[in-house]
PAVEX-467471 format. One record per residue (C-alpha): residue number from 1; residue in three letters; x, y, z. Coordinates in Angstrom, 1 decimal, padded with zeros to 4 digits, m for minus. Layout:
i=NUM, aa=ala, c1=X, c2=Y, c3=Z;
...
This chain:
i=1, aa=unk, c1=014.7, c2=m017.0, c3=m021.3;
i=2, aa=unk, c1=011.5, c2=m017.0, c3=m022.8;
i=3, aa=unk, c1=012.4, c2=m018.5, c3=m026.1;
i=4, aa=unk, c1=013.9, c2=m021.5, c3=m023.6;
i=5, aa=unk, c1=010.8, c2=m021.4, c3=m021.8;
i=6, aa=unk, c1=009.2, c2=m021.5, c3=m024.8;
i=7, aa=unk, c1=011.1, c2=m024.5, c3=m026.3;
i=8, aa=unk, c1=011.2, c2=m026.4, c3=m023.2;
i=9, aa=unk, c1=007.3, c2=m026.1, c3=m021.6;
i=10, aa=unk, c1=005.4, c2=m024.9, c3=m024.2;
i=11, aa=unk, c1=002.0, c2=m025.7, c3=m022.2;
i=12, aa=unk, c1=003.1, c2=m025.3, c3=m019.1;
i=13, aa=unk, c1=000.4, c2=m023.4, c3=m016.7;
i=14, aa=unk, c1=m000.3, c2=m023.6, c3=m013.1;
i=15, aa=unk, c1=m002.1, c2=m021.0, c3=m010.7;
i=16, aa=unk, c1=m000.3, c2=m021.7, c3=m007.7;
i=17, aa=unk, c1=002.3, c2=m019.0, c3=m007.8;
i=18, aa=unk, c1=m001.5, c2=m016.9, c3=m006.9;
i=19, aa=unk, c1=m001.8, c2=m018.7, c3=m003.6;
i=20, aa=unk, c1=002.0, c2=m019.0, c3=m002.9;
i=21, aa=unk, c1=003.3, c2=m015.1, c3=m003.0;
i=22, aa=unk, c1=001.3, c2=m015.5, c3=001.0;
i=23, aa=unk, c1=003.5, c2=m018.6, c3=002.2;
i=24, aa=unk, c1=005.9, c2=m016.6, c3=003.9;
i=25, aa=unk, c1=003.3, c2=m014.3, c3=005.6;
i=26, aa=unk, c1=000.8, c2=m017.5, c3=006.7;
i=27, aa=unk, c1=004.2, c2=m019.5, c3=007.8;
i=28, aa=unk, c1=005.0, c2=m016.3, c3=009.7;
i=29, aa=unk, c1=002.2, c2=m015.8, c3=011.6;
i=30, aa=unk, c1=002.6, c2=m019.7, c3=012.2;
i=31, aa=unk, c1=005.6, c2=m019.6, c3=013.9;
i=32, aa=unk, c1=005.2, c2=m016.5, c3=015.7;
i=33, aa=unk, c1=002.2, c2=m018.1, c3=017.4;
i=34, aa=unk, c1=004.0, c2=m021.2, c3=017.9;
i=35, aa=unk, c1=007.3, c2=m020.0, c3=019.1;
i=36, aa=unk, c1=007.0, c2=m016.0, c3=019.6;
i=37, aa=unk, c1=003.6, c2=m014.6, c3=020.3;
i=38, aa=unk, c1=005.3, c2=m011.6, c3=021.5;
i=39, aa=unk, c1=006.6, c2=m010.5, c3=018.4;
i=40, aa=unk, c1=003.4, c2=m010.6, c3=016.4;
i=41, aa=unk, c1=002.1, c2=m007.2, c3=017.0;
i=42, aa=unk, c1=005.5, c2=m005.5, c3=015.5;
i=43, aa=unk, c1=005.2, c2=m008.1, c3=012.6;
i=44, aa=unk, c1=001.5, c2=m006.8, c3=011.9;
i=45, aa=unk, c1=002.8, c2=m003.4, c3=011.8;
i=46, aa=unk, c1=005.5, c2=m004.5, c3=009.3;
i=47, aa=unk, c1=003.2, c2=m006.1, c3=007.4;
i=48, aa=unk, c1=000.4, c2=m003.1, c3=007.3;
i=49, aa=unk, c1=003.2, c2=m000.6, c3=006.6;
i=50, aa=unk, c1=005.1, c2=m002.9, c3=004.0;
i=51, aa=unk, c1=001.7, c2=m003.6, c3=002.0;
i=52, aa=unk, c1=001.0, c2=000.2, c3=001.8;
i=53, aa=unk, c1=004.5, c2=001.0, c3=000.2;
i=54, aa=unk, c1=004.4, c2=m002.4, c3=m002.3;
i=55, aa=unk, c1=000.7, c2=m001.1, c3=m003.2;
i=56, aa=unk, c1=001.6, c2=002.5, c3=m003.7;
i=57, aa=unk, c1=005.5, c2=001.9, c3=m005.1;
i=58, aa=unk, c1=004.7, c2=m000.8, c3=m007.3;
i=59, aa=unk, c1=001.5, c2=000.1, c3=m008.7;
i=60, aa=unk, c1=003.0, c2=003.6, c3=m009.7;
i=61, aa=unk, c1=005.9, c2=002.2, c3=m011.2;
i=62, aa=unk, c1=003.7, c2=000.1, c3=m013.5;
i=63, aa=unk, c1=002.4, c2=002.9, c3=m014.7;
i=64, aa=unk, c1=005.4, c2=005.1, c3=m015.4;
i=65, aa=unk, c1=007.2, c2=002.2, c3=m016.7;
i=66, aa=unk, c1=004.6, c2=001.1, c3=m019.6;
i=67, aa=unk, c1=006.3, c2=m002.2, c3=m019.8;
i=68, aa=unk, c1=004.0, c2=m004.2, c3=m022.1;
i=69, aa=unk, c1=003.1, c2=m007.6, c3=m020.3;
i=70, aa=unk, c1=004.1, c2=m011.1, c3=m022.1;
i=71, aa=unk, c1=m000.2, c2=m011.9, c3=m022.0;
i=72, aa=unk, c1=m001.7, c2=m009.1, c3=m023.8;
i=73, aa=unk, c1=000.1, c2=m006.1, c3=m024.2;
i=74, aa=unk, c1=m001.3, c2=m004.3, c3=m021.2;
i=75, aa=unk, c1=001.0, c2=m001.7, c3=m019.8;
i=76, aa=unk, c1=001.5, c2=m003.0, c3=m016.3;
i=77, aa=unk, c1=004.5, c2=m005.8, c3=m016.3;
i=78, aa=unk, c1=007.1, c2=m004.3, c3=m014.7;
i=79, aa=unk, c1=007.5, c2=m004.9, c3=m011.9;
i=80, aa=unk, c1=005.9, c2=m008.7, c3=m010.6;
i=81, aa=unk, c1=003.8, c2=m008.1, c3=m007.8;
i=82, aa=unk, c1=003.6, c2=m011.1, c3=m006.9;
i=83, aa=unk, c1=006.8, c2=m011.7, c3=m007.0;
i=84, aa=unk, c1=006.8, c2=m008.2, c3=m004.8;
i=85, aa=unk, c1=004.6, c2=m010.0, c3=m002.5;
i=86, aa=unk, c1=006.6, c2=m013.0, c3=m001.7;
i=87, aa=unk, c1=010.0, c2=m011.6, c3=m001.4;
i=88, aa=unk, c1=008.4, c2=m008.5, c3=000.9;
i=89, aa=unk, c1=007.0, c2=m011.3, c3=002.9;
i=90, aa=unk, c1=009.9, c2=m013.5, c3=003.0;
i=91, aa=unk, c1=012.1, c2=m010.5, c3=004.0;
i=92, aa=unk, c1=010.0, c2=m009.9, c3=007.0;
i=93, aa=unk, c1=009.5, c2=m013.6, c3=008.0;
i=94, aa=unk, c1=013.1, c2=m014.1, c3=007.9;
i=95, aa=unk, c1=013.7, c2=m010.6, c3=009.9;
i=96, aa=unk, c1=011.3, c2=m011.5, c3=012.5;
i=97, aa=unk, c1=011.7, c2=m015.0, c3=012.6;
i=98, aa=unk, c1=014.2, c2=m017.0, c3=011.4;
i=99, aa=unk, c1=017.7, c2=m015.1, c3=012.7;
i=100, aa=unk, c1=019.9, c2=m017.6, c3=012.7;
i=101, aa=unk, c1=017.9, c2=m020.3, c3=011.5;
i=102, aa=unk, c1=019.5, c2=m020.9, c3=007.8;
i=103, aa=unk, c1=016.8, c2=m023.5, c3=006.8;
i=104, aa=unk, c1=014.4, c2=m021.4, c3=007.6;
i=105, aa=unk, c1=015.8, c2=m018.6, c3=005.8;
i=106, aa=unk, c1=016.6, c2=m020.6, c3=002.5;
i=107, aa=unk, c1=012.8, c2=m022.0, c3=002.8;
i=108, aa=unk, c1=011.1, c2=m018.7, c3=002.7;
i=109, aa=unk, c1=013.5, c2=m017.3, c3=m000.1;
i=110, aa=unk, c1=013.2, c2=m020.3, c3=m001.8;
i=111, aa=unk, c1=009.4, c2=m020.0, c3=m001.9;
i=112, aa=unk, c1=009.3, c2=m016.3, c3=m003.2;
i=113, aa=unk, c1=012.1, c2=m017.6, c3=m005.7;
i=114, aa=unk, c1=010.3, c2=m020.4, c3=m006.8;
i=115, aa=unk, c1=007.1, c2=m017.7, c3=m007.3;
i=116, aa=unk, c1=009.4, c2=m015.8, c3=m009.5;
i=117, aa=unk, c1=010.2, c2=m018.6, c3=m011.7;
i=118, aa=unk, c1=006.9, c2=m019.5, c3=m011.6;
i=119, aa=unk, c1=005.3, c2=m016.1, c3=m013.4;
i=120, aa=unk, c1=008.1, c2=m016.6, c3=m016.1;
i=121, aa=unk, c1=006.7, c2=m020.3, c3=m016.8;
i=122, aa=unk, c1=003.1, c2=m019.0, c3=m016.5;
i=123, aa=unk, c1=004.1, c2=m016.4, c3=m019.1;
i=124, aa=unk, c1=002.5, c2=m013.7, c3=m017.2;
i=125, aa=unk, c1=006.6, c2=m011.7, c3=m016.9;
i=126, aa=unk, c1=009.8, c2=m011.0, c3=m018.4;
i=127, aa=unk, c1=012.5, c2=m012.1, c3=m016.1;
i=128, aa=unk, c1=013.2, c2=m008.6, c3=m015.4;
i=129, aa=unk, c1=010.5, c2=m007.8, c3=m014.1;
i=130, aa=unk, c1=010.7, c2=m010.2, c3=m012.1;
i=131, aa=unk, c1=014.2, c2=m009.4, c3=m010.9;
i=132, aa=unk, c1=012.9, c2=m006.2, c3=m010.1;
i=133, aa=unk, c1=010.1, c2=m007.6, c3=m008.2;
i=134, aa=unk, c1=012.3, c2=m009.2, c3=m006.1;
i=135, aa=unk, c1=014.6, c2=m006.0, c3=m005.2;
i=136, aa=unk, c1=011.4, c2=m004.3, c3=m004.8;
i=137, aa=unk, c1=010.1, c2=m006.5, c3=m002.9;
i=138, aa=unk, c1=013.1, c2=m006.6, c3=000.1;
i=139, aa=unk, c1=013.6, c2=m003.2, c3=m000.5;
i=140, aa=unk, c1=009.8, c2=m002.2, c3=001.3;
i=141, aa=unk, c1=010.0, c2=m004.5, c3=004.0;
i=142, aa=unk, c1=013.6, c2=m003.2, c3=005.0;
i=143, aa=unk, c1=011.5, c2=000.2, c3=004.8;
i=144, aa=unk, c1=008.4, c2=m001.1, c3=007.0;
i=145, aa=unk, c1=011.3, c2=m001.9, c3=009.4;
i=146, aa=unk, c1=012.6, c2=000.8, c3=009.6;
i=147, aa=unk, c1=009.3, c2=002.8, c3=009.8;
i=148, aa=unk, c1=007.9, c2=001.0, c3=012.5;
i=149, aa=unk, c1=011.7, c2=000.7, c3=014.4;
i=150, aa=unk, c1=011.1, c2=004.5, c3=014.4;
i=151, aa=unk, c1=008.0, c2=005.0, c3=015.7;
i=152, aa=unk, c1=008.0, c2=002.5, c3=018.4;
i=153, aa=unk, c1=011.8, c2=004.2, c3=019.4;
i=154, aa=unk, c1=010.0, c2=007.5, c3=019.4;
i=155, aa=unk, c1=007.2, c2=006.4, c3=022.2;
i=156, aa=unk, c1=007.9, c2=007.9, c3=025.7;
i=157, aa=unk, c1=006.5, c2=005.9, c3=028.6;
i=158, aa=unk, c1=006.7, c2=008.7, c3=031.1;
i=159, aa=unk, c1=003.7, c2=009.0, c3=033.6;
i=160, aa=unk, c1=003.0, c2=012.5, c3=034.4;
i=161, aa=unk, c1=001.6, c2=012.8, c3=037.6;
i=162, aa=unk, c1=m000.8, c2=015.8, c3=038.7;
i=163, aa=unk, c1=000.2, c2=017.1, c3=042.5;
């Protein structure tokens, strides 16, 4: 792939992949105020709980992994963050959000795609890490779901009353 990439757009470059791994979040937040202000708090809670496992999981893999990265040689390629980010965030948009709604679902996949294919054109991954950014990246929101499913199932609302 990079040999093609290579071949094909040997100058390519563009930073917007930076700004893009957030679409799904901002268009999230969006439409939840728009159409579903009652779900934002849970999605907030996603979010907080799905950043602190993509920050922890990812960040330690990179370091076990030693994956040399296409730009210098620095130890910290695999997996993409980025591409971490916008798949995580796609995963809960679509959760939250979109049920039902496939052009809504293809949008936000197709923006964390297009993010992925972006870091391999910028050079800055291997496709495999991107790949794993991706499975990464669905595989911590899933968890945040689950997390917070959890500990909003646990809650009692029982009111004790003193006689």
């Amino acid at each position: 792939i990079k040999q093609e990439r290579d071949e094909a757009l040997p100058h390519f470059r563009t930073h917007i992949d930076d700004y893009m791994q957030f679409a799904p979040l901002i268009a999230g937040y969006s439409y939840g105020f728009a159409e579903h202000p009652d779900k934002l708090w849970t999605y907030t809670k996603e979010i907080l709980i799905n950043e602190l496992i993509v920050g922890v999981s990812v960040n330690s893999v990179k370091r076990w992994s030693k994956v040399p990265s296409i730009v210098n040689g620095s130890y910290n390629a695999f997996p993409s963050g980025h591409t971490t980010q916008a798949f995580s965030a796609a995963t809960l948009f679509n959760d939250n959000f979109a049920r039902g709604n496939v052009w809504l679902q293809t949008a936000s996949y197709a923006s964390a795609s297009t993010v992925g294919v972006l870091r391999i054109l910028n050079e800055r991954h291997w496709a495999s890490d991107v790949v794993a950014g991706a499975g990464f990246g669905i595989l911590s929101a899933k968890l945040s779901e689950i997390i917070t499913k959890d500990v909003s199932s646990k809650r009692t609302h029982t009111v004790i009353v003193n006689p």
